[in-house]
C-alpha atoms as one frame of an Amber mdcrd trajectory, in Angstrom:
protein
 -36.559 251.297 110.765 -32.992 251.186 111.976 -31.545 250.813 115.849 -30.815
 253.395 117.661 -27.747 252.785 119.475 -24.616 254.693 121.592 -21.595 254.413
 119.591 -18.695 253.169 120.830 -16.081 254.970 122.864 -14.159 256.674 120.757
 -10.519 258.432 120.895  -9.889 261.866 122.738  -7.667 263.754 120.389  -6.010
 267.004 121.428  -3.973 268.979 119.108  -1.717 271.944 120.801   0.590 274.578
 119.041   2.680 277.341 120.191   5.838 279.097 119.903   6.202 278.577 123.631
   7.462 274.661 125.075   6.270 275.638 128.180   2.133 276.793 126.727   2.688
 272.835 125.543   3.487 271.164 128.761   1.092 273.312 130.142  -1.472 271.504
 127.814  -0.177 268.139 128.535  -0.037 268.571 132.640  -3.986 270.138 132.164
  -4.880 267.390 129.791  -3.867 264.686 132.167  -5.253 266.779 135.427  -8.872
 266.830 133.658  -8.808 263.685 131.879  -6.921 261.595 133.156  -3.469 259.783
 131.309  -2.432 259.775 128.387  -2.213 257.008 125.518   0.582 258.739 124.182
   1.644 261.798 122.452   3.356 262.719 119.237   6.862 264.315 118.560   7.067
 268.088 118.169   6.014 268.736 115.050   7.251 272.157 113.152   4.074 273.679
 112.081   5.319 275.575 108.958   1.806 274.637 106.223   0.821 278.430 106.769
   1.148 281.616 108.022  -2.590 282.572 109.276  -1.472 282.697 112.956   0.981
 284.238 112.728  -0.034 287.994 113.324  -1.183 286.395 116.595   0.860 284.049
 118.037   4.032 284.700 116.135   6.864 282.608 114.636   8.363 279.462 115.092
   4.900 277.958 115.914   5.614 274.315 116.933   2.440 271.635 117.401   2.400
 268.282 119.414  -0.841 266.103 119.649  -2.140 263.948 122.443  -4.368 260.837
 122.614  -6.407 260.291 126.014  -6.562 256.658 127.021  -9.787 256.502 128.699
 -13.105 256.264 126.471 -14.480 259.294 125.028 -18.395 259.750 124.404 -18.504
 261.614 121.119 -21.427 263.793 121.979 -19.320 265.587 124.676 -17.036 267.420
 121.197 -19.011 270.565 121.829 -18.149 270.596 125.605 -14.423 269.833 124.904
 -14.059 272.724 122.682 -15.534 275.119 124.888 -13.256 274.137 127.932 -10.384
 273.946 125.410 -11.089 277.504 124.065 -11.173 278.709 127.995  -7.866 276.955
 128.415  -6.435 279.235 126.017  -7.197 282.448 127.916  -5.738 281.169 130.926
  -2.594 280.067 129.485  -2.327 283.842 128.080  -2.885 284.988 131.727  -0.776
 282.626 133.061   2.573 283.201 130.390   1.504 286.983 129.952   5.185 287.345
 130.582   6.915 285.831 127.599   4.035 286.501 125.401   5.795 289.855 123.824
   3.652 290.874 121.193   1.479 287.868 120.848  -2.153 288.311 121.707  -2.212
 284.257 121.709   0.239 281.782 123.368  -1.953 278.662 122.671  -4.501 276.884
 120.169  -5.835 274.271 120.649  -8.115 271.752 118.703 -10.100 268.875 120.027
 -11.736 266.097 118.202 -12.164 262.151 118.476 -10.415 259.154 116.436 -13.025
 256.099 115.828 -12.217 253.809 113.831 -13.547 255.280 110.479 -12.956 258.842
 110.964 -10.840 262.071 112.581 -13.087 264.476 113.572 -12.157 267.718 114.756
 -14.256 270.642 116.718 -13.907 274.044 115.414 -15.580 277.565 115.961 -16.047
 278.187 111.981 -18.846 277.154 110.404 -18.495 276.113 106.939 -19.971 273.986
 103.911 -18.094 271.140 105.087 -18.905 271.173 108.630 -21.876 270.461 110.724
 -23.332 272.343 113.761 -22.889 270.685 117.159 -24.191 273.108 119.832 -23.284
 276.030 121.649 -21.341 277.706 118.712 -19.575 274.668 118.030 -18.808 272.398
 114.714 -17.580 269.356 113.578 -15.589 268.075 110.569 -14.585 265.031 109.655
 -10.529 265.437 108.884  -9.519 262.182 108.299 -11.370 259.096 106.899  -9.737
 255.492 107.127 -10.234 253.885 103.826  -8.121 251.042 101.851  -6.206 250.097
 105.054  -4.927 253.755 105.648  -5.961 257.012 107.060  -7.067 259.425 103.548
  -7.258 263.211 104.074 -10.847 264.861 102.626 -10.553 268.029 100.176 -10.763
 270.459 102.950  -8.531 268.350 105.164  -5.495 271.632 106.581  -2.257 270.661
 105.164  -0.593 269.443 108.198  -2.849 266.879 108.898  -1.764 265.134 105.163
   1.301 265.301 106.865   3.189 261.469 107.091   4.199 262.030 110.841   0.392
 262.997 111.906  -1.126 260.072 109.814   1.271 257.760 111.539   0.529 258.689
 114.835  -3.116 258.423 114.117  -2.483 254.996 112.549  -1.002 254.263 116.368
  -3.878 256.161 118.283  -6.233 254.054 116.108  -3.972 250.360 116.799  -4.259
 251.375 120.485  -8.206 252.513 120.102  -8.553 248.488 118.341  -6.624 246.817
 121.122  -9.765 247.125 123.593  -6.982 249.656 126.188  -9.727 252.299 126.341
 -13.334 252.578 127.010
């Protein structure tokens, strides 16, 4: 019989995209304000691999991800999600204003980087992901094999991107370097 044991604090990973800069800082100042500072963030990334939002949250839909430097237990995914999702609604309220048309200013995608593995939380269920709690998912994204992060079938196409896999390379150098927990 195996050990049961706590796994070790893992990553914080929050992915953010809008057509509106200021529904992005808006993430980054309510990131930090909940959980504290960052370990960095990415460029602004174009997000141009589909056209599925954009019916809701119109064009030009730009995406930036963020890495929280302290520790993250894994098991708290589900919780994440659910605050993230209630983040969205009150950056709606908040930018009603320059919304237009949109019925969404902001989505937004948690998950955790360990060492092996991206895993991101999602409201979907499918064959690929597994039930968490409260309505919530998980998926493993990205897998590091072979000395480099590897995308899995079902892995969306901006996450194959070379930008995103290089900042995760960095998220997971910083993770290794003992800075978090």
């Amino acid at each position: 019989m195996g050990s049961i044991t706590q796994p070790s604090p893992a990553l914080l990973i929050l992915a953010a995209f809008s057509q509106f800069t200021e529904a992005l800082e808006w993430t980054r100042e309510k990131a930090i304000r909940t959980w504290g500072p960052l370990a960095m963030e990415s460029d602004l990334f174009s997000f141009t691999e589909t056209d599925y939002y954009r019916a809701s949250m119109g064009p030009r839909l730009r995406k930036k991800l963020f890495a929280l430097a302290a520790g993250f237990d894994p098991s708290r995914l589900s919780e994440i999600k659910s605050v993230t999702n209630a983040w969205e609604s009150a950056c709606l309220a908040e930018l009603a204003g320059m919304a237009g048309d949109a019925s969404r200013v902001l989505n937004l995608d948690p998950g955790y980087l360990t060492d092996a593995k991206l895993i991101l939380a999602s409201t979907k269920n499918h064959a690929h992901r597994i039930y968490l709690s409260n309505g919530i998912y998980a998926e493993i994204t990205l897998q590091y094999r072979s000395g480099a992060w590897q995308p899995c079938p079902w892995t969306y196409p901006d996450y194959r991107r070379v930008e995103y896999l290089e900042f995760f390379q960095r998220c997971r150098q910083y993770m290794r370097s003992g800075r978090h927990g």
